[in-house]
C-alpha positions in Angstrom: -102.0 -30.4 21.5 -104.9 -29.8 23.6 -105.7 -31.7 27.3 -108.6 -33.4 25.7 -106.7 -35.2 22.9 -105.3 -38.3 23.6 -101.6 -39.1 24.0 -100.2 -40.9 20.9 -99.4 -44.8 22.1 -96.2 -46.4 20.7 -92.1 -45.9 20.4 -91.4 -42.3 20.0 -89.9 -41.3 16.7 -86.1 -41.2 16.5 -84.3 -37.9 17.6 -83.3 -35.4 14.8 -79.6 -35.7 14.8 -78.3 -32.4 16.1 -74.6 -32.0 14.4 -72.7 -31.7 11.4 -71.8 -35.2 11.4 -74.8 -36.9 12.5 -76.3 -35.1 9.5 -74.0 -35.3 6.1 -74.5 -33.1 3.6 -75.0 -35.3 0.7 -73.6 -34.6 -2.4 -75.6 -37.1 -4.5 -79.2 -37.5 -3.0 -79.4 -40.9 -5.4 -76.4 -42.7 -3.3 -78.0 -41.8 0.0 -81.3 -43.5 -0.8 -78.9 -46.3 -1.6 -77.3 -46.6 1.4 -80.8 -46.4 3.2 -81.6 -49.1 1.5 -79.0 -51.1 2.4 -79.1 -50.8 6.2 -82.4 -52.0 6.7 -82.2 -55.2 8.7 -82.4 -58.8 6.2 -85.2 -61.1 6.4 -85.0 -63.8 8.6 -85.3 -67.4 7.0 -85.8 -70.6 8.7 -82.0 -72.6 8.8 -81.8 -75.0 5.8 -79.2 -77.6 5.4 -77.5 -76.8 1.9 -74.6 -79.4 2.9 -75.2 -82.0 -0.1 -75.7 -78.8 -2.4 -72.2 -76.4 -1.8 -69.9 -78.9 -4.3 -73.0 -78.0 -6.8 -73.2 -74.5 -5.8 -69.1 -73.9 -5.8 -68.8 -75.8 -9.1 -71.5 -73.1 -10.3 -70.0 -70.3 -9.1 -66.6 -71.2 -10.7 -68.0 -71.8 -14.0 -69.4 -67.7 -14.4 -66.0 -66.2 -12.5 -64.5 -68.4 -15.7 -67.4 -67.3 -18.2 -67.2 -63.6 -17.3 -63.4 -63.5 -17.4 -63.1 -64.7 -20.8 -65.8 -62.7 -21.9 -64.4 -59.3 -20.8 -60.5 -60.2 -22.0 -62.2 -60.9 -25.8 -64.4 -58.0 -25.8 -61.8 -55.3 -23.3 -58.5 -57.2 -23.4 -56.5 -56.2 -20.0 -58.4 -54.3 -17.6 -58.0 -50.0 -17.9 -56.6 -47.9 -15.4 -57.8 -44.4 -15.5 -58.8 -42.6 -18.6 -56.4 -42.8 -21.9 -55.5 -40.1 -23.6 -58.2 -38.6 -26.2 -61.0 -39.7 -24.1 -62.8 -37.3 -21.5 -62.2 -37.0 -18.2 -65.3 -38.2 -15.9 -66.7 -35.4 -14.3 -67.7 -35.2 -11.0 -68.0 -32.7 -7.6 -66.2 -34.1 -4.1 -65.6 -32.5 -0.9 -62.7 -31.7 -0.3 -61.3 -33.3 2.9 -60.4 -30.5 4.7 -64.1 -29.2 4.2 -67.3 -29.2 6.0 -68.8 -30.6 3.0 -69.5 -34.4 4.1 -70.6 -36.7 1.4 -70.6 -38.9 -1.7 -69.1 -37.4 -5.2 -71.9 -36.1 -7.7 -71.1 -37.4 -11.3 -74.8 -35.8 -12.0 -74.1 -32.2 -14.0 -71.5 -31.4 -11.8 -71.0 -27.8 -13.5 -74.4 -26.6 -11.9 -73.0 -27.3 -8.5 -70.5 -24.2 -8.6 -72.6 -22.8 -5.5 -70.5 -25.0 -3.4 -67.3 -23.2 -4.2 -63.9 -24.1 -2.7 -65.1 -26.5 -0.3 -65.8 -29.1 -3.5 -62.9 -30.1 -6.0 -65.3 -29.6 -9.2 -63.7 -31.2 -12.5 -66.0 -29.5 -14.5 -65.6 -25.9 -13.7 -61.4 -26.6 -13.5 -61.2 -27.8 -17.3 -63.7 -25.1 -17.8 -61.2 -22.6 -16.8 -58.0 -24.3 -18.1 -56.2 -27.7 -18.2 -56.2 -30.1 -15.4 -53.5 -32.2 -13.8 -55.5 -34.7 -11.4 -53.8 -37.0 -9.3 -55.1 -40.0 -7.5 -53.3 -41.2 -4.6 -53.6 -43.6 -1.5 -53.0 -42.1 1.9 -51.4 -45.6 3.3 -48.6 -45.4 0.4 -45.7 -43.4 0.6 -44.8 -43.2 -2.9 -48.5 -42.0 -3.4 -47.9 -39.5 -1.2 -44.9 -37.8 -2.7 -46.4 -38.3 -6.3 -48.9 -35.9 -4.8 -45.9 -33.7 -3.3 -44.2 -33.6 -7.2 -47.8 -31.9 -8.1 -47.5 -29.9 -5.5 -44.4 -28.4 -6.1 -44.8 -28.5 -9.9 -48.3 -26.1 -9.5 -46.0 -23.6 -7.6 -44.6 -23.4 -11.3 -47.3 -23.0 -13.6 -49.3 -21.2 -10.7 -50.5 -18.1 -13.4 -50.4 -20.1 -16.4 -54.3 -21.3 -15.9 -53.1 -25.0 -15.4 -55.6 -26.2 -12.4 -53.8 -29.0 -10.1 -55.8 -31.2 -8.0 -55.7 -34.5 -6.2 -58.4 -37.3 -5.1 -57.7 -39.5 -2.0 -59.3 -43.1 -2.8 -58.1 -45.0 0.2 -57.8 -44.5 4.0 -60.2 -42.1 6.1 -61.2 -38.4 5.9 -58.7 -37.4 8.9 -55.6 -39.1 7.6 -56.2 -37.4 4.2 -56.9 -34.1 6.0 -53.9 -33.9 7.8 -51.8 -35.3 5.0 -52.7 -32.0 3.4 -52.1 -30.0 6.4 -48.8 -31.3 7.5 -47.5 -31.9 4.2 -48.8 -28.0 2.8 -50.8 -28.7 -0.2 -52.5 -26.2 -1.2 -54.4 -27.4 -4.0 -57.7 -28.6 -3.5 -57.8 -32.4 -2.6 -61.1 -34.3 -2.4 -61.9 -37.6 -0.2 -63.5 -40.5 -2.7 -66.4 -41.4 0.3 -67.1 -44.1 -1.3 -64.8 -45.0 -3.9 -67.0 -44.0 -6.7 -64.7 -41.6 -8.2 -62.0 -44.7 -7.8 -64.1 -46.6 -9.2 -65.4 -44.3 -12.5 -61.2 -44.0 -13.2 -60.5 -47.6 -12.9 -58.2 -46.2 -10.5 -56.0 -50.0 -9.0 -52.5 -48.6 -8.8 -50.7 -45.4 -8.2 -49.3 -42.8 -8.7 -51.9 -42.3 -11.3 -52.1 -38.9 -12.6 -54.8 -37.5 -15.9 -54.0 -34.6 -17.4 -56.4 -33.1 -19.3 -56.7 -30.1 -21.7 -59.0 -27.0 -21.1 -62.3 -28.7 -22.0 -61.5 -31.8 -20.1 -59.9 -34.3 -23.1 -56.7 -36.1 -21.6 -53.8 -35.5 -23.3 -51.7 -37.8 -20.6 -52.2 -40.7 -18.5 -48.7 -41.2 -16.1 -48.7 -44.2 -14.6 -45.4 -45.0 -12.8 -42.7 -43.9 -10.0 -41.1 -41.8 -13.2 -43.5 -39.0 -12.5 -42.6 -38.6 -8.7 -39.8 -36.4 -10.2 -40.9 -33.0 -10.6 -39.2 -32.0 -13.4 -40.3 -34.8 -15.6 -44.0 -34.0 -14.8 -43.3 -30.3 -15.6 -42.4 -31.0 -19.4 -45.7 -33.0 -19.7 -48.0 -29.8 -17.9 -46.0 -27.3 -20.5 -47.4 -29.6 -23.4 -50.8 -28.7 -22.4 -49.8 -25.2 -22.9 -49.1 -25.8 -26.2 -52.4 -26.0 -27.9 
């Protein structure tokens, strides 16, 4: 800028942010515009009394929750936790939590994002390769944590079979799940669920939880239940895949 032009009035633009974290590296561009959206600042509206109108209002709202929950146990019956077998596994690209990929999980052709190597736990390219045992687990719950400690141990055994073990943390932060792996030893890739969409894609409400999939990405199992903490129970199921 020359001496001759003015100086530009007003507030000065924001800084560029500078690190790693001040500038994720978003995984799905679609969820970030999202979450612009939603931090812009609501409209302010003048105060209204709504008093003589809540019994209406509440009476309202209690009439849909009742609507809706009829509606979905005639058409769904009881709600479904993760995917059941003969169905396809819902593919998607995370960071893993002990990565410097930061970021929500890309359910959009998650195949072509194989540039991002080990630092994603990629569904696609796994079943590509072989089958899958994915586990879903809560970092809060202890018997979620040693269902991912059984698959663990259990993908020590079928570690040059082609079987591909892998975990997805839906609850707690991105440190407690990175030093769960660390302290604990897992060496198989384990992905943080930002923002629950992965959680959320599974139907994932109770755990352990644990899909395993054929090569291709069909489930053959869906193990819900303390049972499959025990290694050698889940061992017989991963040999099945090996069947086909």
């Amino acid at each position: 800028m020359s001496e001759d032009e003015p100086t530009p009035s007003g507030p000065r633009p924001p800084e560029r942010p500078t690190s790693r974290e001040d500038a994720p590296f978003r995984l799905d561009p679609d969820r970030a515009a999202l979450a612009a959206r939603r931090a812009r600042p609501p409209t302010v509206s003048p105060a209204i009394d709504t008093r003589r109108y809540r019994w209406a209002i509440g009476a309202f709202g209690l009439g849909l929750v009742v609507v809706i929950s009829v509606v979905l146990f005639l058409t769904r019956g009881v709600a479904t936790v993760g995917v059941p077998p003969g169905h396809r596994l819902h593919n998607f690209a995370a960071p893993v939590a002990t990565s410097d990929l930061v970021g929500s999980a890309n359910f959009g052709e998650p195949c072509k994002l194989g540039y991002l190597g080990d630092r994603a736990l990629n569904t696609c390219l796994l079943t590509r390769r072989g089958p899958l045992v994915l586990a879903f687990f809560a970092t809060g719950s202890s018997a979620c944590v040693r269902e991912v400690d059984a698959v663990q141990k259990v993908s020590r055994e079928f570690a040059r079979t082609g079987v591909g073990f892998a975990a997805v943390a839906v609850r707690g932060s991105r440190s407690q799940t990175a030093k769960l792996v660390r302290t604990r030893d897992w060496t198989m890739p384990v992905a943080y669920d930002l923002d629950g969409a992965v959680a959320a894609a599974y139907g994932v409400e109770i755990c352990p939880l644990l899909e395993l999939a054929y090569r291709g990405g069909v489930v053959k199992y869906r193990l819900i239940g303390d049972r499959w903490l025990r290694p050698p129970a889940l061992a017989a199921k991963v040999r099945a895949l090996l069947q086909r």
